[in-house]
C-alpha positions in Angstrom: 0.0 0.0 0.0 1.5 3.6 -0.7 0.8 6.2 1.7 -1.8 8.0 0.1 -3.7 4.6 0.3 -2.8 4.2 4.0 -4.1 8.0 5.0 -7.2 7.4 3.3 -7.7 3.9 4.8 -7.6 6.0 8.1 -9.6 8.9 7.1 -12.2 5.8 6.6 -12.1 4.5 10.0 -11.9 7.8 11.9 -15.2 8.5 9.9 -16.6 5.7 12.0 -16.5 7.2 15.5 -19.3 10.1 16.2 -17.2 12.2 18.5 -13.8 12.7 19.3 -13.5 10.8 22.8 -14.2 8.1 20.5 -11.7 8.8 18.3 -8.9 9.4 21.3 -9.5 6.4 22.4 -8.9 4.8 19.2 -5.6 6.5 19.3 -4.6 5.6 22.4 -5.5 1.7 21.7 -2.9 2.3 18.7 -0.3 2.9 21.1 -1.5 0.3 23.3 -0.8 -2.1 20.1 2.7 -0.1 19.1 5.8 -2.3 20.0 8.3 -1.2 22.3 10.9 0.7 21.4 14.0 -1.6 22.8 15.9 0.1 25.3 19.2 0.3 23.7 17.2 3.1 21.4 16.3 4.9 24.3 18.5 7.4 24.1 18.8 11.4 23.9 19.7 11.2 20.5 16.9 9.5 19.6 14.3 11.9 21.5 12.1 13.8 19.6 13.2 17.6 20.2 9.3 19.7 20.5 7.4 17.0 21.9 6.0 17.5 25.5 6.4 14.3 26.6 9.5 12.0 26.0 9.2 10.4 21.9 11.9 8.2 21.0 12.5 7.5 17.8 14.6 4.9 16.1 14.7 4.8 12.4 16.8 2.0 9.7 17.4 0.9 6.4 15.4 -2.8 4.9 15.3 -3.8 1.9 15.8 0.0 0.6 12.3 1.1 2.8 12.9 3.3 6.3 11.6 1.4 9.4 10.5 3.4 12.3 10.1 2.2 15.7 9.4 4.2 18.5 8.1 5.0 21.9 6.8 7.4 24.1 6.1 7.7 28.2 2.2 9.6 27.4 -0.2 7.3 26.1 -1.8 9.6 24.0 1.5 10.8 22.2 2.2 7.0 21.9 -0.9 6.7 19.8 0.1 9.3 17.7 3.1 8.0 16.8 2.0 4.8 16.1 0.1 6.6 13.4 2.5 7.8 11.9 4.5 5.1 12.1 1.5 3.1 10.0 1.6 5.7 7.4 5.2 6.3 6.8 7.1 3.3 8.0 8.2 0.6 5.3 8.6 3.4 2.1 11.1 4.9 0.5 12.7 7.9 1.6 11.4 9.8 -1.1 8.0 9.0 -0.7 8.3 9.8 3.2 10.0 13.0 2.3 7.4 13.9 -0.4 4.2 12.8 2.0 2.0 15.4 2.4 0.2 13.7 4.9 -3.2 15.4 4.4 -5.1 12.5 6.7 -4.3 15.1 9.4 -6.0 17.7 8.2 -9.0 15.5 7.0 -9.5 14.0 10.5 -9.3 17.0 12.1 -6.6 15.8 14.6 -4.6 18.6 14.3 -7.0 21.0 15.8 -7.9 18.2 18.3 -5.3 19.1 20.0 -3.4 21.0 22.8 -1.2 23.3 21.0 1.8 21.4 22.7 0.6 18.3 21.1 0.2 19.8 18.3 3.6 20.9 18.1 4.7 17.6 19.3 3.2 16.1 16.2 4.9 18.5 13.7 8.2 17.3 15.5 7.5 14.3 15.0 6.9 14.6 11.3 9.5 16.5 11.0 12.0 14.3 12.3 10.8 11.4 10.3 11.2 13.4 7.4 14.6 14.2 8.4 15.7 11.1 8.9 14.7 9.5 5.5 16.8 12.0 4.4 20.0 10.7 6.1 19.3 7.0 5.4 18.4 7.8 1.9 22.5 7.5 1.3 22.0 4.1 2.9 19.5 2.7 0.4 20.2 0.8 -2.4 
């Protein structure tokens, strides 16, 4: 699946809930289902510089796709990264690069939340972005 395929799969099933309690939760139960981030990758230089709570991310090169794993000590913040994990984990690092990542927008999560969070999540894309960009060298 490319990621345009991905975001609108999740525009879909946030369509779903009625109200956005709902639609938390569902989020939070994402990063109930993320994997743990081993704790070798714990590490400041993995941590996500803008998020309010503590975001670790760990990022490598397979089969010429970036694989992100992470983590995060808020629940809420975990769910959010384990969407964006699902969107842009396992492409290229042009296509993560290139993402506009409108699903945002369309589920109104954005403007869903606190304006720290908010920031947190444009960190977060951010520093996906920028690391596609330094494994891209790495890819084959």
């Amino acid at each position: 699946m490319n990621i345009k395929e991905i975001e609108q799969e999740i525009i879909e099933e946030f369509e779903l809930f009625e109200n956005w309690e709902d639609k938390y939760q569902y989020i939070i139960d994402m990063g109930k289902d993320l994997k743990g981030l081993q704790e070798q990758y714990k590490t400041d230089d993995r941590l996500i510089k803008g998020c309010q709570s503590k975001v670790w991310l760990h990022s490598e090169v397979e089969n010429g796709k970036i694989i992100f794993t992470a983590d995060s000590d808020a629940i809420i913040t975990k769910g959010i990264v384990a969407l964006m994990i699902r969107v842009l984990s396992n492409h290229s690092p042009d296509e993560i690069v290139n993402a506009e990542l409108s699903f945002i927008n369309a589920i109104g999560l954005k403007e869903h939340l606190s304006p720290t969070r908010a920031n947190g999540l444009v960190s977060m894309i951010k520093q996906m972005k920028l690391d596609a960009l330094a494994l891209k060298t790495k890819v084959v």
